[in-house]
C-alpha positions in Angstrom: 29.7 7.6 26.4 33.1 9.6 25.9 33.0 12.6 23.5 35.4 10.0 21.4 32.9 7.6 21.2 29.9 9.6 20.1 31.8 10.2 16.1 31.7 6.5 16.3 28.7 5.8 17.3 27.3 8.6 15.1 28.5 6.5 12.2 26.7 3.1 12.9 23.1 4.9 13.7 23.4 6.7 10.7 23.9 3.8 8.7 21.1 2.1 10.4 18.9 4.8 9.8 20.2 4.6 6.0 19.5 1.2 6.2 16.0 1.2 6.6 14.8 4.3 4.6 16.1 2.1 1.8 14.8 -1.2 3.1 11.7 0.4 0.8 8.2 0.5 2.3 6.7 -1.8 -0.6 9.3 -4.7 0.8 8.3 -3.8 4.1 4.4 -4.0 3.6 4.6 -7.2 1.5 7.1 -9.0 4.4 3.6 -8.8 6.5 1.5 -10.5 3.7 1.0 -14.7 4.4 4.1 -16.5 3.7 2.4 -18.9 1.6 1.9 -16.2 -1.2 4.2 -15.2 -3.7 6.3 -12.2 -2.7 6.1 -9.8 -6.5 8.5 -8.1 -8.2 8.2 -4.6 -7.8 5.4 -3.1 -11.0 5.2 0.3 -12.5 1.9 1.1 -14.2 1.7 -2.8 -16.5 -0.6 -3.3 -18.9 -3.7 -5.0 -16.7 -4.4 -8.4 -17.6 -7.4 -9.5 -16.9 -6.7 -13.0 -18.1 -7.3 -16.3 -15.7 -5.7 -19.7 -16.0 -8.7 -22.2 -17.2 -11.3 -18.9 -17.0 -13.8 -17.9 -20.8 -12.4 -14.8 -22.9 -13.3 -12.0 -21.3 -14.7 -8.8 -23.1 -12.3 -6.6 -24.4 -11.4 -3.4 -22.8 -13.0 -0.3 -23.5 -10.0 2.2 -25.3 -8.1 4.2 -23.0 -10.2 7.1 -21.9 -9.3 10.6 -23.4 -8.1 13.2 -21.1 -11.3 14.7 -20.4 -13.1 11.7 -19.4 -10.1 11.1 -17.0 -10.7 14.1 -15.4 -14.4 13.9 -15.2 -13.5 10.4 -13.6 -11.1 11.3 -11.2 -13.3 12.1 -8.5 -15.4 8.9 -9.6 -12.1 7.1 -8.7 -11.4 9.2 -5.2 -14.5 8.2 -4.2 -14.1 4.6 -4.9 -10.7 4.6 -3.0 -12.3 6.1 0.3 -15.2 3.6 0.2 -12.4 0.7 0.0 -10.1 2.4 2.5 -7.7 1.1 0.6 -4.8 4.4 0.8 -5.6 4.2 4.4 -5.2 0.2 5.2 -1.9 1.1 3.2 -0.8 3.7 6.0 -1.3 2.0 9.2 0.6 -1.0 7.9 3.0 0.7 6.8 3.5 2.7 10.0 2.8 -0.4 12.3 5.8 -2.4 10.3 7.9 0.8 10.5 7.8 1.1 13.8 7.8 -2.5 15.2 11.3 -2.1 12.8 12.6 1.3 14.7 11.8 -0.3 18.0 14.0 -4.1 17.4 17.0 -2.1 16.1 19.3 -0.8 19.1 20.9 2.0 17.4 16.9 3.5 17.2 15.8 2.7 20.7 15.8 6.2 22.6 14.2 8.2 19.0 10.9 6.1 18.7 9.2 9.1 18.5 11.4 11.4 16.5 10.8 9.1 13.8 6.9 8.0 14.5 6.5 12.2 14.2 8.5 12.0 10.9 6.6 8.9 9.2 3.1 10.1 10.7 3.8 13.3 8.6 5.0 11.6 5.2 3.0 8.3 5.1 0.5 9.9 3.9 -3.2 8.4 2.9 -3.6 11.0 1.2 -1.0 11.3 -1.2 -1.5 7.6 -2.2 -4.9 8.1 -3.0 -4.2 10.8 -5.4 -1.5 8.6 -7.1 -4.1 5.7 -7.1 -7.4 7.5 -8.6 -4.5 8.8 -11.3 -4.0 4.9 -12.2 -8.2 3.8 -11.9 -8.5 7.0 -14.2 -6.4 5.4 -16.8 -7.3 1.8 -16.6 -11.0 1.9 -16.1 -13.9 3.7 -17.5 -16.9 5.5 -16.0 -18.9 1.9 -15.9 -16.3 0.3 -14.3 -15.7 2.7 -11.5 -19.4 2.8 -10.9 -19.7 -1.6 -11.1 -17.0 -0.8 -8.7 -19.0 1.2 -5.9 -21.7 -1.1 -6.2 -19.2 -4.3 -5.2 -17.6 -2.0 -2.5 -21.2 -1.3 -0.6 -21.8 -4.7 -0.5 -21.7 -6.7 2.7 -19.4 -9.1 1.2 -17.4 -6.2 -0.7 -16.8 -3.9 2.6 -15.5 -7.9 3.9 -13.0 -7.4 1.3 -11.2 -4.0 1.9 -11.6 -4.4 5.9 -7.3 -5.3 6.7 -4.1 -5.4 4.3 -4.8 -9.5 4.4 -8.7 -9.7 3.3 -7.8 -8.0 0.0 -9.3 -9.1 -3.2 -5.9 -9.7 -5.2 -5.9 -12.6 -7.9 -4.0 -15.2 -5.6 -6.5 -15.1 -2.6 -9.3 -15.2 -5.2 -7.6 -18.3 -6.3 -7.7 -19.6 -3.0 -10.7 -22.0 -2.0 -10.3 -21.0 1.2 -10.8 -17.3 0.6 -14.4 -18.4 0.7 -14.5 -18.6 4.6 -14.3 -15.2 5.2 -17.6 -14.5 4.2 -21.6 -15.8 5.5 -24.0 -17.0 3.3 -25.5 -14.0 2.0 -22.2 -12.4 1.4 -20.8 -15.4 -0.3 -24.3 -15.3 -2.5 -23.5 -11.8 -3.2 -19.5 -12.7 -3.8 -20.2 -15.0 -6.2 -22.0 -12.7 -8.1 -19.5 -9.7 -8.7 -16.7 -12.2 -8.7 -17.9 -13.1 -12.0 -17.6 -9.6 -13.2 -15.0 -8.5 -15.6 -14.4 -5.0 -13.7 -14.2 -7.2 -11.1 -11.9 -9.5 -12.1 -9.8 -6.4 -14.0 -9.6 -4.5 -10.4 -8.7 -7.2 -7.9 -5.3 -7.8 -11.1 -4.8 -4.1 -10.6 -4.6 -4.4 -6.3 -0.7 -5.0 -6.4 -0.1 -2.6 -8.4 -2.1 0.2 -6.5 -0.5 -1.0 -3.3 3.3 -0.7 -4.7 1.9 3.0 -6.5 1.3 4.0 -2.5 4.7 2.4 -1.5 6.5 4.0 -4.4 4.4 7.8 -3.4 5.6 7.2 0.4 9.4 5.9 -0.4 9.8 9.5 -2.6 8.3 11.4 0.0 10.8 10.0 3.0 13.9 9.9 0.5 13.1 13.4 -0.1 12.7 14.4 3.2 15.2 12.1 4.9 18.4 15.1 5.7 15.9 16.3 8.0 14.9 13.3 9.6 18.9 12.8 10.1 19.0 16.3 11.6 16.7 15.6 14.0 18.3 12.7 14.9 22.0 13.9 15.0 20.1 17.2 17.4 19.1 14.7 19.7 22.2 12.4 19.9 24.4 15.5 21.1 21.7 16.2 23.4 21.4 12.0 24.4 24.1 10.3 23.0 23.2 6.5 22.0 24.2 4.0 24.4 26.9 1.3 23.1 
């Protein structure tokens, strides 16, 4: 490639790079969800509904908690989020999509791992779990969290929260067929927290915890992207793109 070339070609990888830092990493992790569900509009911290088509009045909620309790709770809610694995399950998908993207767009073949270093640094498990436990801490009490931990060291519960696509989120509970991932015992023991209004309250709350991590990540990169870009423009004068 001619030095006249490289401005050029500078251009188009930049705006490909652009491109999919604002594809957004919640589209990206709900494009590998079945297409047979319904793709959601993006959520901020709704009001939970815990509120079934054809299902009996459920109790009401307990009030919010007061700040105190929330903090007493947080760790109550951390714990929870590593028995579910749910920050984590978040990351690798993320990062799998992320990079199956970098490596079908030409203009990113050659930096694979320039930008694998970049999103193994900010997609963070971490990060999202803190954002998460924030939410549980504000939408469930101290009996909820625990109901929780119970469901989550179940056979049937660990089932649940083993991959991105076993998740307990209302439309897959909906599904008859949800039933087959489980044996006998576990669908004994499913049929019993299923019934459960922390239950029930949590697995409406799961797309909403999942676009929180999305929203933690897509901050992160955004805020971190001018270096990405410098790392990338370092390594084009070094290896300029082929046409």
């Amino acid at each position: 490639m001619s030095a006249s070339t490289l401005p050029s070609s500078g251009c188009r990888f930049r705006a490909s790079v652009t491109r999919l830092a604002s594809f957004g990493l919640v589209w990206l992790l709900y494009a590998t969800i079945p297409a047979q569900q319904e793709v959601r509009p993006r959520r901020v911290r709704p009001p939970v509904s815990s509120v079934q088509p054809d299902a009996a009045p459920r109790p009401a909620s307990p009030a919010e908690p007061a700040p105190e309790q929330r903090a007493r709770n947080l760790p109550l809610a951390q714990e929870l989020l590593a028995l579910t694995k749910l920050p984590t399950i978040c990351e690798r998908k993320m990062m799998s999509v992320l990079l199956k993207e970098i490596r079908t767009t030409p203009e990113m073949r050659g930096y694979t791992d320039i930008f694998r270093d970049f999103f193994q640094q900010h997609v963070s498990a971490s990060l999202m779990s803190e954002e998460m436990a924030r939410y549980l801490v504000e939408n469930f009490s101290e009996r909820e969290l625990l109901q929780l931990k119970a469901i989550v060291n179940t056979s049937a519960g660990q089932k649940m929260f083993s991959t991105l696509e076993n998740l307990p989120d209302v439309e897959r509970l909906n599904d008859a067929n949800y039933l087959q991932l489980f044996d006998e015992e576990e669908t004994r023991q499913y049929k019993v927290f299923s019934r459960l209004p922390a239950f029930q309250k949590f697995s409406d709350c799961v797309p909403t915890l999942i676009d929180l991590g999305g929203e933690v990540t897509t901050k992160r990169v955004n805020a971190h992207f001018p270096d990405l870009m410098d790392d990338l423009m370092r390594r084009m004068q070094e290896r300029p793109p082929l046409n």
